[in-house]
C-alpha beads as a LAMMPS data file, in Angstrom:
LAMMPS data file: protein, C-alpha beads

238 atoms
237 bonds

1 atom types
1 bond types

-500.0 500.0 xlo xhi
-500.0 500.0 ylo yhi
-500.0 500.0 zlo zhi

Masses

1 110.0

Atoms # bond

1 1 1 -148.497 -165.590 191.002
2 1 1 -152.215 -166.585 190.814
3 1 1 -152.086 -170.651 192.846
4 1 1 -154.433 -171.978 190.173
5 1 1 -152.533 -170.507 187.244
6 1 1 -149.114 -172.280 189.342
7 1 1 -150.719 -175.153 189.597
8 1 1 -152.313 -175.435 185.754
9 1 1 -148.435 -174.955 185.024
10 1 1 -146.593 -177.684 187.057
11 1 1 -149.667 -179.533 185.811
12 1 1 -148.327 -179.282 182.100
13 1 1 -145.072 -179.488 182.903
14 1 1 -145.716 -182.962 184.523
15 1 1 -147.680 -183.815 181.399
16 1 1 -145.500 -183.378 178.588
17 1 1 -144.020 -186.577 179.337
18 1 1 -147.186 -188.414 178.953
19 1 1 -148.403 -186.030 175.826
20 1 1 -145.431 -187.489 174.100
21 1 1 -145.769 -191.490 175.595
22 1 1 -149.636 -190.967 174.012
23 1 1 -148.443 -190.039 171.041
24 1 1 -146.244 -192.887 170.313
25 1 1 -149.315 -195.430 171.514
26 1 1 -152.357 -193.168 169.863
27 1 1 -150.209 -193.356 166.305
28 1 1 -150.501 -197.128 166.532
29 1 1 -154.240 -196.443 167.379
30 1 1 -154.240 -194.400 164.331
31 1 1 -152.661 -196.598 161.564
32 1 1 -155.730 -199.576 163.082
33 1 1 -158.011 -197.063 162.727
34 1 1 -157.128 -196.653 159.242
35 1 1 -157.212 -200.407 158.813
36 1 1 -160.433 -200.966 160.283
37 1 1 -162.040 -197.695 157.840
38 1 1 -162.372 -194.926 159.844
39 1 1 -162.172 -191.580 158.765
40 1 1 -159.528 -189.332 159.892
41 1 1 -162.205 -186.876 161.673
42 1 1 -163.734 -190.016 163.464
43 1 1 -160.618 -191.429 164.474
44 1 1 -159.434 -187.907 166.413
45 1 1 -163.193 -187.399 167.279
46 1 1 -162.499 -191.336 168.979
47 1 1 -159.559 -189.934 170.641
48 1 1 -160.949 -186.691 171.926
49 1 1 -163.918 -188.028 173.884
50 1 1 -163.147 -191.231 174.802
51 1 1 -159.511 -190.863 175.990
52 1 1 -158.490 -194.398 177.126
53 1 1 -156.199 -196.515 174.939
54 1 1 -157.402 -200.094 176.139
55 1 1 -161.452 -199.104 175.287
56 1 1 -160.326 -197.512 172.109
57 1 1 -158.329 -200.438 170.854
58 1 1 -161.392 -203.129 172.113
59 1 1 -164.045 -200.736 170.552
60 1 1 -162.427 -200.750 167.139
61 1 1 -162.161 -204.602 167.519
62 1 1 -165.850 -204.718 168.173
63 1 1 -166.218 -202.217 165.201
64 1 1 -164.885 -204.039 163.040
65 1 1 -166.778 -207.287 164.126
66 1 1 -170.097 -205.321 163.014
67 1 1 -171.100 -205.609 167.015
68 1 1 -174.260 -204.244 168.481
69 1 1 -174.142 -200.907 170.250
70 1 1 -175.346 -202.761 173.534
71 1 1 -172.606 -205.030 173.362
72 1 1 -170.042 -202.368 172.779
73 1 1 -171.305 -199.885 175.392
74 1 1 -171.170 -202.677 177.919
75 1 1 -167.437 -204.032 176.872
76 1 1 -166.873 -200.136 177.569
77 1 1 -168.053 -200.038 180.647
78 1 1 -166.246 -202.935 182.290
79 1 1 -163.109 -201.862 180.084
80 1 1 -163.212 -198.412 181.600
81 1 1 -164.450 -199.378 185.379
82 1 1 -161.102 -199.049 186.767
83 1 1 -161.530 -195.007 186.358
84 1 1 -164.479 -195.376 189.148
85 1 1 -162.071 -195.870 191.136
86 1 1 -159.512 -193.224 190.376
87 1 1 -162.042 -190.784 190.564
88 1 1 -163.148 -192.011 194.025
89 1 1 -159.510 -191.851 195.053
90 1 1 -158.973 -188.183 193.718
91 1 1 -162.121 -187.251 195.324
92 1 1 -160.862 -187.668 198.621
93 1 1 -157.759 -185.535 197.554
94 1 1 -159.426 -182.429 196.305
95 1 1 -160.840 -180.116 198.862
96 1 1 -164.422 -181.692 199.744
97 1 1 -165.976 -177.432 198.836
98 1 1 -164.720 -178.280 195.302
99 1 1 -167.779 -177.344 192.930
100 1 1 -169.163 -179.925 191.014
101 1 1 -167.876 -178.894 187.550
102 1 1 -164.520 -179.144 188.534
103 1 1 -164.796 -182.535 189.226
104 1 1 -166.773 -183.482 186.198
105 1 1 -164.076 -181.937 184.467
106 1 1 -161.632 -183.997 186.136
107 1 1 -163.380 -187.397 185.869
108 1 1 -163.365 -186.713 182.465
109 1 1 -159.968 -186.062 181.944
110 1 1 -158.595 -189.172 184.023
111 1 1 -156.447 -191.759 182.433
112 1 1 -153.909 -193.797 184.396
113 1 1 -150.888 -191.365 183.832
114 1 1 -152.588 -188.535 184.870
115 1 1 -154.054 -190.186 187.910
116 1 1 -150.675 -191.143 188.729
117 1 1 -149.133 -187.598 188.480
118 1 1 -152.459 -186.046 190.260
119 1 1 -152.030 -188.391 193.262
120 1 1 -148.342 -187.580 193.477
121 1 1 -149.040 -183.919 194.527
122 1 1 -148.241 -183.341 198.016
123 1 1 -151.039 -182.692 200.637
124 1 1 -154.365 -181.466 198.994
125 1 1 -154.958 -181.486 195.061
126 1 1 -155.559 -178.350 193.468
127 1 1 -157.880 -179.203 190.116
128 1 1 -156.202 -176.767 187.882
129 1 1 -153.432 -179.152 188.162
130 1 1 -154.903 -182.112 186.760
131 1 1 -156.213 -179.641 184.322
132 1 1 -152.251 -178.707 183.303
133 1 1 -152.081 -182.428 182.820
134 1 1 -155.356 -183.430 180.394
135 1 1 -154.445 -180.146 178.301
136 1 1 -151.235 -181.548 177.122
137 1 1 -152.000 -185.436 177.741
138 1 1 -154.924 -184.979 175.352
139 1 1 -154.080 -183.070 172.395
140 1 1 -150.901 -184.993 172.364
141 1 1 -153.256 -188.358 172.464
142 1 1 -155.536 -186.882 169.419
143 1 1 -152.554 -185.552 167.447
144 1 1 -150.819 -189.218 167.727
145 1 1 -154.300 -190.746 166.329
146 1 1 -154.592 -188.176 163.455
147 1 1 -150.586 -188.722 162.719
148 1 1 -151.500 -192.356 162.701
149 1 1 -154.135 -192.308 160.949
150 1 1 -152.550 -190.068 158.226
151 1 1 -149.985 -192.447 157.815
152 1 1 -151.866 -195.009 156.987
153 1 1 -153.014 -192.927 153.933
154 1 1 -149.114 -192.530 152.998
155 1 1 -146.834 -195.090 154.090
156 1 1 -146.689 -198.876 152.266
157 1 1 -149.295 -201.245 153.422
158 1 1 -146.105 -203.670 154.393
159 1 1 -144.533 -200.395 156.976
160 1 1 -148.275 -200.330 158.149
161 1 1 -148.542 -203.728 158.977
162 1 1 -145.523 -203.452 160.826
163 1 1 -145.744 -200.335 162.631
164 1 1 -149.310 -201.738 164.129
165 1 1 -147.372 -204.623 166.254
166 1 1 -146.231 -201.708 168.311
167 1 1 -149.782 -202.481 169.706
168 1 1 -147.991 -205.449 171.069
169 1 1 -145.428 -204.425 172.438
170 1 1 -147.264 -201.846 174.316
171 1 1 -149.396 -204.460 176.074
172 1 1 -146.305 -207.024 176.799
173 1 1 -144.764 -203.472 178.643
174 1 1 -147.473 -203.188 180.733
175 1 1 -147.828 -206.577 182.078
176 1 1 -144.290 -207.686 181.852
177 1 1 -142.652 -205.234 184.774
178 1 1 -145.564 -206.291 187.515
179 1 1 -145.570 -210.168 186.454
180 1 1 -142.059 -210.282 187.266
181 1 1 -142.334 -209.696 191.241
182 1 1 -145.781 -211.711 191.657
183 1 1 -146.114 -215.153 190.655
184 1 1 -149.844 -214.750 191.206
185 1 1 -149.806 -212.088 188.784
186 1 1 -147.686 -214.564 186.332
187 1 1 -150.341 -217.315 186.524
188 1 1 -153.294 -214.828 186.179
189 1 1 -151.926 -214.106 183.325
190 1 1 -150.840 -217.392 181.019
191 1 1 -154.630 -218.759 182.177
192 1 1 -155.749 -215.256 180.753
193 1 1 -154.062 -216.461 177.282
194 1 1 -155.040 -219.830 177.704
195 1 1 -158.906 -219.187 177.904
196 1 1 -158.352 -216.379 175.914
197 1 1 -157.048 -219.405 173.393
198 1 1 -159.755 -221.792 173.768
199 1 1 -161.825 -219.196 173.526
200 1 1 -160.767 -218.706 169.880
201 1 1 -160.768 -222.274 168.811
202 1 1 -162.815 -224.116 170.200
203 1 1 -165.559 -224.692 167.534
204 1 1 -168.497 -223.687 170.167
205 1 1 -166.923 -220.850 172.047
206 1 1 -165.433 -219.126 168.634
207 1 1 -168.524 -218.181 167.379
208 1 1 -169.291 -216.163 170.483
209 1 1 -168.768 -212.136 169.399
210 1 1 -165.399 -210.569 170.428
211 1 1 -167.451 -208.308 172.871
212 1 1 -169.178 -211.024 174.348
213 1 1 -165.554 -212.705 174.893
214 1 1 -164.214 -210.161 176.349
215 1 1 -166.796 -209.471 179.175
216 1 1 -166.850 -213.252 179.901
217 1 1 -163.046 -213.608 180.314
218 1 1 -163.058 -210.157 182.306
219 1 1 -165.736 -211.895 184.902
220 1 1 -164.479 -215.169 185.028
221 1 1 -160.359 -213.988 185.239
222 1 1 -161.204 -211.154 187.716
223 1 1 -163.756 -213.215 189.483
224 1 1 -161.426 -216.087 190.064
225 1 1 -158.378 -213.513 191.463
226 1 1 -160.553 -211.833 193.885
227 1 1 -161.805 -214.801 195.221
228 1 1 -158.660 -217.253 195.295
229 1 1 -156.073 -214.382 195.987
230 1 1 -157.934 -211.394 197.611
231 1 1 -154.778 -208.520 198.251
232 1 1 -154.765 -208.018 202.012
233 1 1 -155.927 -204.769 203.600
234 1 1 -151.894 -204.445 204.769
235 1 1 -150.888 -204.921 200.689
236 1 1 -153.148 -202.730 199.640
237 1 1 -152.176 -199.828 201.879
238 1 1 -148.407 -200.361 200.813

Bonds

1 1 1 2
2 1 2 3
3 1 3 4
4 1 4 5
5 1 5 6
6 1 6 7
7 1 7 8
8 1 8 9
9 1 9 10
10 1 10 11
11 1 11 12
12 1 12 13
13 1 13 14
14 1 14 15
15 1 15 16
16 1 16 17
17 1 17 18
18 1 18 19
19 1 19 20
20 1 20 21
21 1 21 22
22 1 22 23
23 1 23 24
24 1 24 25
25 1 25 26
26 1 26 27
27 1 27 28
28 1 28 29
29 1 29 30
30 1 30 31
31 1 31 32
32 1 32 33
33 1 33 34
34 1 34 35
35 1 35 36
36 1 36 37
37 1 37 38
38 1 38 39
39 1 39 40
40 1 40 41
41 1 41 42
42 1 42 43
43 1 43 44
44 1 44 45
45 1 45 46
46 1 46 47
47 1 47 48
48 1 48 49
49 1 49 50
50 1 50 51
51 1 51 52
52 1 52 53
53 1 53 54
54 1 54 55
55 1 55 56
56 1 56 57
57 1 57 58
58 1 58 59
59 1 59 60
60 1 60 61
61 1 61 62
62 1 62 63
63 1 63 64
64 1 64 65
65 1 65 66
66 1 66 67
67 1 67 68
68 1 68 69
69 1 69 70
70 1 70 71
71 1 71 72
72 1 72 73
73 1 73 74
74 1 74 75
75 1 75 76
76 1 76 77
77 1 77 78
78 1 78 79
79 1 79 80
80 1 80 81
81 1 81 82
82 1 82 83
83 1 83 84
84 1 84 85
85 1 85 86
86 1 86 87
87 1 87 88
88 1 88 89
89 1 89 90
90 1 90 91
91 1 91 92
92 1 92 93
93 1 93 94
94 1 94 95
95 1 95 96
96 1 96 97
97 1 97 98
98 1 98 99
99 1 99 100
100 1 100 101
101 1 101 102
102 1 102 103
103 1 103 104
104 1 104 105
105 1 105 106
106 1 106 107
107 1 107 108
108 1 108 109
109 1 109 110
110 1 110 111
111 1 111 112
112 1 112 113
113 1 113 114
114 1 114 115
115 1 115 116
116 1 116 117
117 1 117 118
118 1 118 119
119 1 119 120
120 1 120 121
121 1 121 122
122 1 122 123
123 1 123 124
124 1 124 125
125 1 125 126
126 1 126 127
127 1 127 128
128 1 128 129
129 1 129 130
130 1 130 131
131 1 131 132
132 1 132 133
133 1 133 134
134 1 134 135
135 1 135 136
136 1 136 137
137 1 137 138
138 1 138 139
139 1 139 140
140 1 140 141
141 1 141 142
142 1 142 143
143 1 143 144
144 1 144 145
145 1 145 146
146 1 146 147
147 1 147 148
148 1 148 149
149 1 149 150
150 1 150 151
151 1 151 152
152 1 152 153
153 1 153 154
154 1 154 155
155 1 155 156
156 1 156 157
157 1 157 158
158 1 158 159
159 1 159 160
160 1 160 161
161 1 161 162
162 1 162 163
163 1 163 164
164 1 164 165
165 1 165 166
166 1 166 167
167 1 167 168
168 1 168 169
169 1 169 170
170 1 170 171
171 1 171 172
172 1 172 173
173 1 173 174
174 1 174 175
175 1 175 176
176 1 176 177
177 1 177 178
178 1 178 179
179 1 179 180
180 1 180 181
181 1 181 182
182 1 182 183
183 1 183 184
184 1 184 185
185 1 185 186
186 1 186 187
187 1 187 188
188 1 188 189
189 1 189 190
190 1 190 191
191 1 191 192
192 1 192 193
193 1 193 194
194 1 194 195
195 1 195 196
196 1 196 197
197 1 197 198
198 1 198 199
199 1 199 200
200 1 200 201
201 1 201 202
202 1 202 203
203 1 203 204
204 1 204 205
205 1 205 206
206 1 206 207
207 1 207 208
208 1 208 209
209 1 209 210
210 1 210 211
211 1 211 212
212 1 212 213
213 1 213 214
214 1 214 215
215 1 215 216
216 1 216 217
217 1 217 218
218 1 218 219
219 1 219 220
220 1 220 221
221 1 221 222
222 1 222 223
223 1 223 224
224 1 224 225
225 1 225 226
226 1 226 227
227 1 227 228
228 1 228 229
229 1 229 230
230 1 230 231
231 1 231 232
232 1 232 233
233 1 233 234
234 1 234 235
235 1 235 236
236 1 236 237
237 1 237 238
């Protein structure tokens, strides 16, 4: 059997899993999309070429706060800087002869899951199986938006409402598991919801854009971790 046609396959079989865990999130992405009054084509088109659930859900924020494409492109950007990094990592597993198009390819197709899976191959990475993993992790991430989306067209605006907290819950699944070993982690996070608080009620700091918010809590949060709790060269290696 052809080694890149073995490899596309394990590739998809390892990304079913997350085709069907983006489904579930992108539907939620979906129904906001709906709320915030995007078309269906524009919602999947969202999905398709941007690929990353926490830019998606900020840019629609921003959307819908009539920001300025500067200010959106740049919440992007420091939103979506954590894939620099996973691409640096992954180019150090690929064989350093790989052609250039293969790893554009594969930069594009990089989201957390399918970083995870990719780095989890034994010895070198062959790109036809990150490949297998993008060509079931993203149709199943644009089919959850359009199902979404559709829904919102269909189902009661109460069943909407509701469905979209799954948003929520997402998010507190994420940061819950990690918070509970690190108390660093813990604190990081309540000061992220108490700026994040004054932030939106204090009279001057609430009329700063939702953009503008969000880069300034990214710097200042981030900024204060690195500096007052740096991870050790020994932590990071574990």
């Amino acid at each position: 059997m052809n080694a890149n046609f073995k490899a596309w396959r394990d590739g998809v079989r390892d990304g079913i899993p997350i085709a069907l865990g983006y489904m579930a999130v992108s539907f939620t992405f979906g129904i906001i999309a709906k709320q915030t009054g995007f078309h269906p084509f524009e919602a999947v088109l969202m999905s398709a070429t941007n690929f990353t659930s926490a830019g998606q859900f900020a840019g629609l924020t921003l959307i819908a706060g009539s920001a300025a494409f500067f200010e959106i492109a740049l919440t992007q950007l420091i939103i979506n800087s954590r894939y620099f990094l996973m691409s640096f990592a992954l180019s150090q597993k690929i064989d350093p002869s790989t052609p250039f198009i293969h790893r554009a390819i594969m930069a594009f197709g990089i989201s957390d899951e399918v970083f995870g899976v990719s780095m989890a191959v034994p010895g070198k990475l062959n790109p036809f199986y990150t490949y297998g993993a993008i060509s079931v992790a993203l149709p199943g991430w644009a089919l959850g938006t359009l199902l979404g989306i559709i829904s919102g067209n269909i189902l009661p605006p109460r069943l909407n409402s509701a469905l979209s907290v799954a948003l929520y819950g997402m998010l507190i699944a994420v940061i819950v598991p990690p918070a509970k070993g690190s108390k660093i982690l813990s604190g990081i996070i309540v000061l992220s919801m108490i700026l994040s608080l004054l932030f939106a009620e204090l009279p001057l700091l609430s009329s700063i854009s939702s953009g503008v918010k969000i880069i300034v809590l990214t710097f200042i949060i981030a900024g204060m971790a690195a500096v007052l709790f740096p991870v050790k060269e020994e932590e990071a290696v574990s």
